[in-house]
C-alpha positions in Angstrom: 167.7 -62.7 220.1 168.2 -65.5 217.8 165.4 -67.9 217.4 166.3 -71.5 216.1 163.4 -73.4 214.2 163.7 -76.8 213.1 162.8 -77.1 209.6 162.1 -80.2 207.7 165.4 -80.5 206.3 167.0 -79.8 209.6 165.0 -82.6 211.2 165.9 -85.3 208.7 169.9 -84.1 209.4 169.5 -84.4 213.4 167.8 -87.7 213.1 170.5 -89.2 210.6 172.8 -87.9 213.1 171.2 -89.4 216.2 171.3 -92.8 214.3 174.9 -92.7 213.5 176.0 -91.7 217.0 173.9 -94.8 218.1 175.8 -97.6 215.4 178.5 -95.9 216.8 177.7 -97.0 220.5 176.4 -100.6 219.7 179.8 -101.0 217.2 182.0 -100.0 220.1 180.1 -101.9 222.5 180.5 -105.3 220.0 184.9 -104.6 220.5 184.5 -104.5 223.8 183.3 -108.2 223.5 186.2 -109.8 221.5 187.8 -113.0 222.6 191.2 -112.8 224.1 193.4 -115.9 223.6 196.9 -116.2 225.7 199.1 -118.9 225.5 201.0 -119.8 228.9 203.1 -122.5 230.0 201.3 -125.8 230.3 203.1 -126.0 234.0 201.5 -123.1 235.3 198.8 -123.2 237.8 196.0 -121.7 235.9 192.7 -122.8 238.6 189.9 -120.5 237.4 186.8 -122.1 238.6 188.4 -124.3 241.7 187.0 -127.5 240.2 189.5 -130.5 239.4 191.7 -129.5 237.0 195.3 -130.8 235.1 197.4 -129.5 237.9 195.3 -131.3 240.6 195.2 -134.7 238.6 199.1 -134.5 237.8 199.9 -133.8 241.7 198.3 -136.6 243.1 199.2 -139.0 240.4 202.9 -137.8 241.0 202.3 -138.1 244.6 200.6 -141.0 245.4 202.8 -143.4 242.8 205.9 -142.2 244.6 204.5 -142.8 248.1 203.4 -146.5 246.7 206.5 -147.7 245.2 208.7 -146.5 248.5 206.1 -148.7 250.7 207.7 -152.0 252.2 205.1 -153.8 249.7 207.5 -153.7 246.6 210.6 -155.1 248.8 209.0 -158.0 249.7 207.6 -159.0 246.8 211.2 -158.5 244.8 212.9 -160.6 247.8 210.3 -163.3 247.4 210.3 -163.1 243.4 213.5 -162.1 242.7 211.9 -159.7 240.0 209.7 -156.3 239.9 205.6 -156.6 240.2 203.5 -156.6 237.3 201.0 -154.0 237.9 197.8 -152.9 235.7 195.0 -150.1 236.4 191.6 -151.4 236.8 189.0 -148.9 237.6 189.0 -145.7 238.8 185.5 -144.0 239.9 184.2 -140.5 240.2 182.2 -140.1 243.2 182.6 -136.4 242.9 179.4 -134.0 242.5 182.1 -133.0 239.4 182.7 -134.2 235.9 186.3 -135.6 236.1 187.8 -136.8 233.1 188.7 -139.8 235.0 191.1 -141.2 231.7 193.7 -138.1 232.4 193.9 -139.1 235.6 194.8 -143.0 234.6 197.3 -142.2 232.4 198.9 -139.6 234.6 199.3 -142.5 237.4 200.4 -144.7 234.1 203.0 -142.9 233.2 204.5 -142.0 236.8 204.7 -146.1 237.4 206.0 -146.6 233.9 208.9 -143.5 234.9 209.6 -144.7 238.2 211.4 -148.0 236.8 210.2 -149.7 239.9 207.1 -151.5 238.6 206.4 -152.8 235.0 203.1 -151.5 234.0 201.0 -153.5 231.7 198.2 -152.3 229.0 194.8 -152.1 229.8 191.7 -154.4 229.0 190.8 -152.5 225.9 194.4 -151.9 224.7 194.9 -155.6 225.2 192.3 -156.6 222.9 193.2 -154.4 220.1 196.8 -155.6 220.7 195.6 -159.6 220.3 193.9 -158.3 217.0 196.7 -156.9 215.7 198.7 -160.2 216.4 195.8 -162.1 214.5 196.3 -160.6 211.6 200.2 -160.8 212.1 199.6 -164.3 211.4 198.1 -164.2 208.5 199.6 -161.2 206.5 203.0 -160.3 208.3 206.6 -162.2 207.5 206.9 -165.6 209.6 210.0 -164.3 211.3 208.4 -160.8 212.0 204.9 -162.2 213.7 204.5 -161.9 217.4 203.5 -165.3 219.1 200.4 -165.5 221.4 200.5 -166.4 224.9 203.3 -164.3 225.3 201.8 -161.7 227.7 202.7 -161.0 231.4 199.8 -161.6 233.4 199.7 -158.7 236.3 200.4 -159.3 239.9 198.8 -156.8 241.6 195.1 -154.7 240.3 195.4 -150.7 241.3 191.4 -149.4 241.8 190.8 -146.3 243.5 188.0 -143.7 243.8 187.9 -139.4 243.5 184.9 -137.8 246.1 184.4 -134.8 247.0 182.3 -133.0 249.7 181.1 -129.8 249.3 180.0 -126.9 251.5 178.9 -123.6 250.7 177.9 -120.0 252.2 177.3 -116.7 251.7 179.3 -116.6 248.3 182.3 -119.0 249.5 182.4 -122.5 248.6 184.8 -124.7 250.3 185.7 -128.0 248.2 187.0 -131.1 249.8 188.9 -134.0 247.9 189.9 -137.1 248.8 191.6 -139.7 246.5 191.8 -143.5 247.5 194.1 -145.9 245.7 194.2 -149.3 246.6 197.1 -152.3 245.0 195.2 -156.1 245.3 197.2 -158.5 245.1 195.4 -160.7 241.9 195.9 -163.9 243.5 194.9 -163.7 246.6 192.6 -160.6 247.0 195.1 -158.9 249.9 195.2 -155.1 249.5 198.6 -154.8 249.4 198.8 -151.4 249.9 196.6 -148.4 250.6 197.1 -144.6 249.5 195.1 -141.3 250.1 195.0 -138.2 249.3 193.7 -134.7 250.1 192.8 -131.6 248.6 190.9 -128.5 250.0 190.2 -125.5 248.2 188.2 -122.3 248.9 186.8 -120.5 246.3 185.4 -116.8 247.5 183.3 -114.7 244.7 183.6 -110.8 245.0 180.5 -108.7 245.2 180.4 -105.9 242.2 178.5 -103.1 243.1 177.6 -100.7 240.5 
């Protein structure tokens, strides 16, 4: 019968031992953690959390801009004037219980008016007055026949505003999320909402047990 006794030497050895196979755990563990990057398609549908997101944001811009310039609104107002409606975006609010970046959303309903070629969009309050600074100093440093006159702008007809809410209910790991978008085009010399757009989005969002 062999007998195994565990010297001093020995010990020190199987401790040693024990404390590499341990760094060995805790390093494999640390890999296990790494970041993953992939880069997709900015079109794709990428909705992780269920929150508003690019996709939402471009989808109703896109939606709602066609839906107002095919409205009976814009026909009149070119038989009447004889020319297309100067529109400009005042603001948009986020009644939401979300943080919307409510800036991507202007400029996605920005640049589907500029696209459609059926309105003539004009800049905003801030990018005016940078633009009037720029003309200031035109007059003193730029060429005469190169400076930009004041009082040339084209005052808007019509003022889009519009708001982003939500409702939200929630049970038993499943969250149901309701948006609704309203747009409204005033007519800046009168007050008369000229025309009125909505839209809705509902999404469910289910979380999975794990059980271990």
């Amino acid at each position: 019968m062999n007998c195994f006794f565990l010297t001093s030497a020995n010990a020190s050895r199987w401790y040693i031992f024990i404390g590499l196979c341990v760094l060995s755990l805790v390093a494999l563990t640390g890999c296990g953690k790494e970041k993953k990057v992939t880069r997709v398609d900015p079109g794709v549908v990428t909705d992780l959390s269920g929150r508003w997101n690019d996709t939402d944001s471009k989808m109703v811009a896109e939606t709602m801009i066609q839906e107002m310039v095919n409205r009976p609104w814009l026909q009149k107002f070119m038989g009447a004037t004889g020319r297309e409606p100067v529109v400009i975006v005042g603001t948009i609010l986020n009644k939401s219980h979300e943080h919307i970046d409510v800036g991507t959303f202007v400029t996605d309903l920005e640049r589907e008016m500029t696209n459609s070629q059926k309105v003539l969009f004009v800049a905003s309050k801030g990018e005016r007055e940078e633009i009037r600074n720029e003309r200031k100093e035109q007059a003193v440093y730029s060429r005469e026949d190169t400076q930009k006159r004041p009082g040339q702008e084209l005052g808007a007809d019509f003022m889009m505003k519009g708001t982003i809410a939500t409702i939200l209910d929630e049970s038993a790991g499943t969250k149901a999320i309701y948006y609704q978008i309203d747009l409204d085009l005033i007519d800046l010399e009168n007050n008369v909402k000229s025309w009125y757009g909505q839209k809705k989005i509902k999404k469910v969002v289910e979380r999975k047990r794990t059980l271990f």
